[in-house]
C-alpha positions as CSV (number, residue, x, y, z in Angstrom):
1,X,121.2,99.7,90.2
2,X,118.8,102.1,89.6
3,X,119.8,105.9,89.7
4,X,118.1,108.5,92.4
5,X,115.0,109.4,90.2
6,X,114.4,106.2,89.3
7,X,114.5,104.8,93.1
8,X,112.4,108.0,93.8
9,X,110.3,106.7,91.1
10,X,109.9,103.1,92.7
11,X,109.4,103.8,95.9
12,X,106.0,106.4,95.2
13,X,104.9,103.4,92.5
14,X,104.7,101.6,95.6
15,X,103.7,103.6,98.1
16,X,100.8,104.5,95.8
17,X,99.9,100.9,94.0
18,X,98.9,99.0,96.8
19,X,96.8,101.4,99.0
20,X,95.0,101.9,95.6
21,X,94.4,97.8,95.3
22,X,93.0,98.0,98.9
23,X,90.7,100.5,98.4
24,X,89.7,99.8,95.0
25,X,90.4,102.8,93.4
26,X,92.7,103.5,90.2
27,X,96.0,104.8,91.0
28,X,97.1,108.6,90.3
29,X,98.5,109.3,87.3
30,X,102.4,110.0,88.6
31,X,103.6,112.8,86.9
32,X,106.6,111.9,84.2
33,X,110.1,111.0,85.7
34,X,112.1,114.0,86.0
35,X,115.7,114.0,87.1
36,X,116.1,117.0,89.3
37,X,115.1,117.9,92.7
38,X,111.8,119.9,92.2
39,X,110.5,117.1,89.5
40,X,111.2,114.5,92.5
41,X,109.4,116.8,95.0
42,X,106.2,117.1,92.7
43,X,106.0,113.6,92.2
44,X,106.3,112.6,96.3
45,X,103.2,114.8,96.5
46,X,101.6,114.0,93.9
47,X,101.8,110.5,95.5
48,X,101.3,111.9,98.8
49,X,98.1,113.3,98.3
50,X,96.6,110.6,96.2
51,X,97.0,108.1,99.2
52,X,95.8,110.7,102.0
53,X,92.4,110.6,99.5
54,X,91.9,107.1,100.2
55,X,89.0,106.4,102.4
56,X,90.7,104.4,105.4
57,X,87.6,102.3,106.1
58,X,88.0,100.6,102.9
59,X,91.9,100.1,103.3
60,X,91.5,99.1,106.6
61,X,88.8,96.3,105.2
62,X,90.8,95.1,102.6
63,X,93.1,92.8,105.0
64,X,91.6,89.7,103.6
65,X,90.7,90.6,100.5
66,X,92.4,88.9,97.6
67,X,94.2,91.8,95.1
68,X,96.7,91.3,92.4
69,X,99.9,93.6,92.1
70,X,100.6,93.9,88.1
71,X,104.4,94.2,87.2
72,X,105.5,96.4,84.8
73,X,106.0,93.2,82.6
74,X,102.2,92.4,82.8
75,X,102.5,89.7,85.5
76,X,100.1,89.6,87.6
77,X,101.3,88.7,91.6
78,X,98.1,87.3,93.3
79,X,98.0,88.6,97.8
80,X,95.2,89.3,100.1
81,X,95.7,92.9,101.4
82,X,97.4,91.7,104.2
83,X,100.4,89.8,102.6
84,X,101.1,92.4,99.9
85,X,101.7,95.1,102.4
86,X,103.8,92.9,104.5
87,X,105.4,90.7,102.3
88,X,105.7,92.9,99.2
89,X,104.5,96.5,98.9
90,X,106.2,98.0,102.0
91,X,109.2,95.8,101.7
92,X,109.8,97.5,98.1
93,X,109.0,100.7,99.1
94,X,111.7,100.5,102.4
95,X,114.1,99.2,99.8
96,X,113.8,101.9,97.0
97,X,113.7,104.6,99.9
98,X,116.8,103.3,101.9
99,X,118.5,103.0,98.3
100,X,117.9,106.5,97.4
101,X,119.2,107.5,100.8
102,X,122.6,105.8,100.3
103,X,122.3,107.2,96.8
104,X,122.7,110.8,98.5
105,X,125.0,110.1,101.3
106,X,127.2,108.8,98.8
107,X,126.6,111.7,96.7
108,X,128.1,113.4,100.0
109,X,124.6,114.9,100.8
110,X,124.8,115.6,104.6
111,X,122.1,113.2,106.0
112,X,121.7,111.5,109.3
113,X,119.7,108.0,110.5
114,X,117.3,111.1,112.1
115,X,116.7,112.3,108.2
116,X,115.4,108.9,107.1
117,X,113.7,107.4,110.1
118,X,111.5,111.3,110.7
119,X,111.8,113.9,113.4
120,X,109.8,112.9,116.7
């Protein structure tokens, strides 16, 4: 199993990859992988503002569209926009977050379901 950083890592990969493929744009640059707490922080917002760039109108067009999510081995994974946020993209993403979450509860980090699901 991947350590914190490294599921931190994933999960903004993710989160940033496939709104990229949608709108057609390069992904950001994420900054190196650090291992503590403000090096996590700088990438989530790194990764964070990259995908509130994004112009919606071309994400939101992109349902049909074929794109191709590249490994970090090379392979290529053929989707339309549609499937590779539903089948793929997001369920990575909810995978590497909820991960990192039992990471720190195990850790003995004093989070609740209300931590991980946001404050209404």
């Amino acid at each position: 199993m991947y350590d914190l950083a490294q599921q931190v890592g994933e999960a903004c990969r993710h989160a940033v990859i496939a709104p990229a493929l949608l709108a057609q744009r390069e992904p950001v640059g994420l900054p190196p992988l650090e291992h503590d707490m403000a090096g996590l922080q700088a990438r989530i917002a790194t990764s964070i503002e990259f995908i509130e760039s994004l112009p919606r109108a071309e994400i939101d067009a992109a349902a049909e569209r074929n794109v191709a999510f590249r490994l970090k081995s090379g392979t290529e994974l053929p989707f339309t926009g549609r499937t590779l946020l539903l089948t793929f993209s997001v369920p990575q993403f909810f995978f590497h977050v909820t991960t990192a979450y039992d990471l720190l509860r195990h850790a003995g980090v004093e989070l609740v379901k209300k931590d991980y699901l946001g404050r209404r």
